[in-house]
C-alpha positions in Angstrom: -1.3 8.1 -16.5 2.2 8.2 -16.9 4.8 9.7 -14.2 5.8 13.3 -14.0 8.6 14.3 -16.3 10.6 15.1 -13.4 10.6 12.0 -12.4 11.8 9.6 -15.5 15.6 9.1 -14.4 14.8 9.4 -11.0 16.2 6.1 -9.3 12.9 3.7 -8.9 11.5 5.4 -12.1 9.3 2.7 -14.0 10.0 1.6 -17.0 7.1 2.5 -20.0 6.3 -1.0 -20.4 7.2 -3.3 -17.7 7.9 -6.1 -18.7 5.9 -9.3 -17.6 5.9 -11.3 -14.0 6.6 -15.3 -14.6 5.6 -18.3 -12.4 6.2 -19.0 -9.1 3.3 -16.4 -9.0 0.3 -17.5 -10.5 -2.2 -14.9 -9.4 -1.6 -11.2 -8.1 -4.3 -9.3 -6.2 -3.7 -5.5 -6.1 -6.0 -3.8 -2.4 -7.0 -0.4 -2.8 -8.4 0.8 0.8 -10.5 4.2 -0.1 -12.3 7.1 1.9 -13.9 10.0 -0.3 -11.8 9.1 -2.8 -14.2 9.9 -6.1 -12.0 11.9 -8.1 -9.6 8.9 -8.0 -10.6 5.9 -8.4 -11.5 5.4 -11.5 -8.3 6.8 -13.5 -6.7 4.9 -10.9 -8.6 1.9 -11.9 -7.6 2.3 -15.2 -4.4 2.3 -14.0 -4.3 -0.9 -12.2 -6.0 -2.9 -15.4 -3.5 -1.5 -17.5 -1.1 -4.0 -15.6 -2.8 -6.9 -16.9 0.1 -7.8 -19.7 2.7 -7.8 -16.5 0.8 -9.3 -14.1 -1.0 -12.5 -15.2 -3.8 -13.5 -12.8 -4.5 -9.5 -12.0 -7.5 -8.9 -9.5 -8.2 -5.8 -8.0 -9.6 -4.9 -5.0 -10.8 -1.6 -3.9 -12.3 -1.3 -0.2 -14.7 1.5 0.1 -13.9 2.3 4.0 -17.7 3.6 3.9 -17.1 6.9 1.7 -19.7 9.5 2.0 -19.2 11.1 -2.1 -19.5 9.4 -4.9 -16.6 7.2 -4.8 -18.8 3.8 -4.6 -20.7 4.7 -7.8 -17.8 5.2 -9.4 -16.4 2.2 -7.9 -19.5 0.0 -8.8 -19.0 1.7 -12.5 -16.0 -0.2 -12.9 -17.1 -3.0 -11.6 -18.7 -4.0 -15.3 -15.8 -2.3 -17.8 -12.8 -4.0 -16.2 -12.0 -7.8 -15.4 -11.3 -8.9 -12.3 -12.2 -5.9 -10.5 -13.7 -6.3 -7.5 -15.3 -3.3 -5.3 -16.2 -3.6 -1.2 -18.1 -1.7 0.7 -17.9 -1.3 4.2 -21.2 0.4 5.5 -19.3 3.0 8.5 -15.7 4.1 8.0 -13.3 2.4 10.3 -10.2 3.7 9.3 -7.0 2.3 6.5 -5.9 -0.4 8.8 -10.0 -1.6 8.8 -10.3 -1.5 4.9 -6.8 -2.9 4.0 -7.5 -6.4 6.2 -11.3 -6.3 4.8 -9.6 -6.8 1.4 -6.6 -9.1 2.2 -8.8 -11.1 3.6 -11.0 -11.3 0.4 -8.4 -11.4 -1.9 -7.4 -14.4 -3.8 -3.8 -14.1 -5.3 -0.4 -15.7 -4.3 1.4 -12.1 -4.5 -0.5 -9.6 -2.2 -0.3 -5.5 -2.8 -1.6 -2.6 -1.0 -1.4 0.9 -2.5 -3.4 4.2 -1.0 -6.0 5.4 -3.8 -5.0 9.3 -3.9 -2.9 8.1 -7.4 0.8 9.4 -5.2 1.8 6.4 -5.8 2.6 4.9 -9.2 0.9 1.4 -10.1 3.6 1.3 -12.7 6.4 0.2 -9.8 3.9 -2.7 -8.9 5.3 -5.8 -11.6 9.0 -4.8 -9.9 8.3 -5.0 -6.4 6.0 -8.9 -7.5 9.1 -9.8 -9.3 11.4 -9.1 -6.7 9.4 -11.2 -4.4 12.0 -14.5 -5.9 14.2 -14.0 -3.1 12.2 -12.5 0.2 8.5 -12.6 1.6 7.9 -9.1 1.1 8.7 -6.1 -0.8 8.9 -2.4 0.8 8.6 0.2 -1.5 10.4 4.2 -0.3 9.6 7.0 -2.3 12.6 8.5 -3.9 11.7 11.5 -5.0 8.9 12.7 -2.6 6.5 15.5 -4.2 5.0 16.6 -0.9 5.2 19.7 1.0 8.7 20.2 2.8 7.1 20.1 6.7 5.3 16.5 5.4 8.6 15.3 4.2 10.2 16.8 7.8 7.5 15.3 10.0 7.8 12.2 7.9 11.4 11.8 8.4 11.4 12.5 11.9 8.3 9.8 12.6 10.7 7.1 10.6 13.3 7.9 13.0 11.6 7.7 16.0 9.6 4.5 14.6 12.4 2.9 13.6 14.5 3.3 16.9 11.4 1.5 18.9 10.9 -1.3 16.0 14.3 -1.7 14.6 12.8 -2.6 11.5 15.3 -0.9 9.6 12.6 0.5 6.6 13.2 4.2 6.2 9.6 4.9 4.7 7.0 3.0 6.2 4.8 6.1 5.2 4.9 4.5 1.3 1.8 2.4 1.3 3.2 0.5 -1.9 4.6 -3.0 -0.7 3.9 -6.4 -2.7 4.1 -9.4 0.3 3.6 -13.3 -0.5 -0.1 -14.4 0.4 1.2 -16.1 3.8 2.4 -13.0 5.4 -1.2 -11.4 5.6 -1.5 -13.6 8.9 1.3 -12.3 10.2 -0.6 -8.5 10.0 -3.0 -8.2 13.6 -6.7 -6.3 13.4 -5.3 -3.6 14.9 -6.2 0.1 14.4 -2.7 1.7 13.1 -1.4 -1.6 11.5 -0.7 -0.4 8.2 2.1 2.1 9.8 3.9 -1.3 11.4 3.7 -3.6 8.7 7.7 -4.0 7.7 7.6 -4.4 11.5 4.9 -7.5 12.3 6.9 -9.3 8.7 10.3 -9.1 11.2 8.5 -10.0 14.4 7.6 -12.9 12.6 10.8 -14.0 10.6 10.3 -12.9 6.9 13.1 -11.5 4.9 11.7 -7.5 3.8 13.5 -5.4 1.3 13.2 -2.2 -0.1 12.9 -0.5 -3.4 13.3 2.8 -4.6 9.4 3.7 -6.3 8.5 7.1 -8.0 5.8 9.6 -6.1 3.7 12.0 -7.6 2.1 15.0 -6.4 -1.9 14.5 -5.8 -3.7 16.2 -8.1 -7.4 15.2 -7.1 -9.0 15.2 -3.7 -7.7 16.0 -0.5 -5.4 14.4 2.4 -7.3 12.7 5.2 -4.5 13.4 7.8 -2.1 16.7 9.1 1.1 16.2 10.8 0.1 17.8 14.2 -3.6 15.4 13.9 -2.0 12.2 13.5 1.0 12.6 15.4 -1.1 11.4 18.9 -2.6 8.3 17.0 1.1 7.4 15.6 2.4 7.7 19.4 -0.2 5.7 20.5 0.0 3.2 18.0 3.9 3.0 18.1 3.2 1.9 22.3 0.6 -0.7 20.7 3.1 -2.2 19.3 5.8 -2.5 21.4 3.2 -4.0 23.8 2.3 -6.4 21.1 5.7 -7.5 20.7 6.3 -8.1 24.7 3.1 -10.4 24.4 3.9 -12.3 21.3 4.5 -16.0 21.7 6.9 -16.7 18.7 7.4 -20.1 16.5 3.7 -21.0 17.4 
């Protein structure tokens, strides 16, 4: 599905046909984590396979974080009309962080990338951030032109703010899920619940060179959010303490 008119000179806007990723990358895995999800998965699948022609070596992974819709017969319905797709299912939801690991873990590529599945983000961005992977370990994407509701784009630039002052990471949207990483950096990502909100900042606590790069956002169309501002604010707190306390532990260089 292409991008919102709106959106085609925005800065980060995809190109209609990106254009192929060469060698050193051999094999690109793409990780969906999903939770009642139904209405999206499959366009978004179709999506993902569309990328084939860019990214040589294309699997997909979609993890099924124990949905309680339709979402894994849709899933498993894909399973037969698209190569390289490959659908997980967890048997109890245990949250984004849970169901992003589950995948890396099973994934197979050189090149890395995790995307949410409510279709915000564009999979069209994907072979720039891979490509840009030539000179760094990982690849941050921030939402240019954001097509939420003003108080989400207030309480989302407040959170970066306050995140970024405790990690001095120095990403201004950690919120954007889109971010392509070399396969090695996975180990550098702990099982914790709340990881995926720190992950610029566990690639710096371990020495890998992050960028950014402007990517489009589009308004979701199907489903509905699994999160308010004022019910995750207390997890983000807590999980913002987590990991300073990580970082205090961590035993660098071994």
């Amino acid at each position: 599905m292409a991008a919102d008119s709106g959106e085609k000179d925005a800065p980060g806007a995809p190109a209609s046909a990106p254009s192929a990723v060469r060698p050193p990358w051999s094999s690109v895995s793409i990780v969906v984590p999903v939770y009642n999800e139904a209405d999206n998965v499959e366009p978004l699948a179709a999506e993902l396979d569309a990328l084939r022609p860019a990214l040589p070596g294309l699997e997909v992974v979609f993890v099924d974080d124990g949905s309680t819709d339709a979402t894994w017969a849709r899933l498993d319905a894909c399973r037969a009309r698209y190569d390289g797709f490959r659908p997980i299912r967890r048997g109890r939801n245990r949250g984004q962080s849970a169901a992003m690991l589950a995948g890396l873990r099973q994934a197979k590529g050189d090149v890395l990338v995790v995307l949410d599945g409510d279709r915000q983000n564009d999979p069209r961005d994907i072979p720039r951030l891979v490509a840009a992977l030539e000179g760094c370990d990982a690849v941050c994407g921030y939402r240019a032109r954001r097509k939420d509701s003003c108080s989400r784009r207030l309480a989302s630039r407040l959170g970066n703010r306050v995140r970024n002052w405790v990690t001095h990471d120095g990403v201004r949207d950690t919120g954007c899920s889109l971010k392509a990483f070399r396969r090695e950096c996975a180990a550098d990502l702990p099982p914790f619940n709340g990881m995926h909100r720190f992950m610029p900042a566990y690639f710096k606590l371990n020495g890998r060179i992050v960028v950014e790069l402007p990517v489009s956002h589009r308004e979701r169309t199907r489903g509905v959010s699994k999160y308010t501002n004022l019910g995750r604010l207390p997890r983000t707190a807590f999980d913002l303490l987590g990991f300073v306390w990580y970082r205090k532990r961590y035993l660098a260089g071994l």
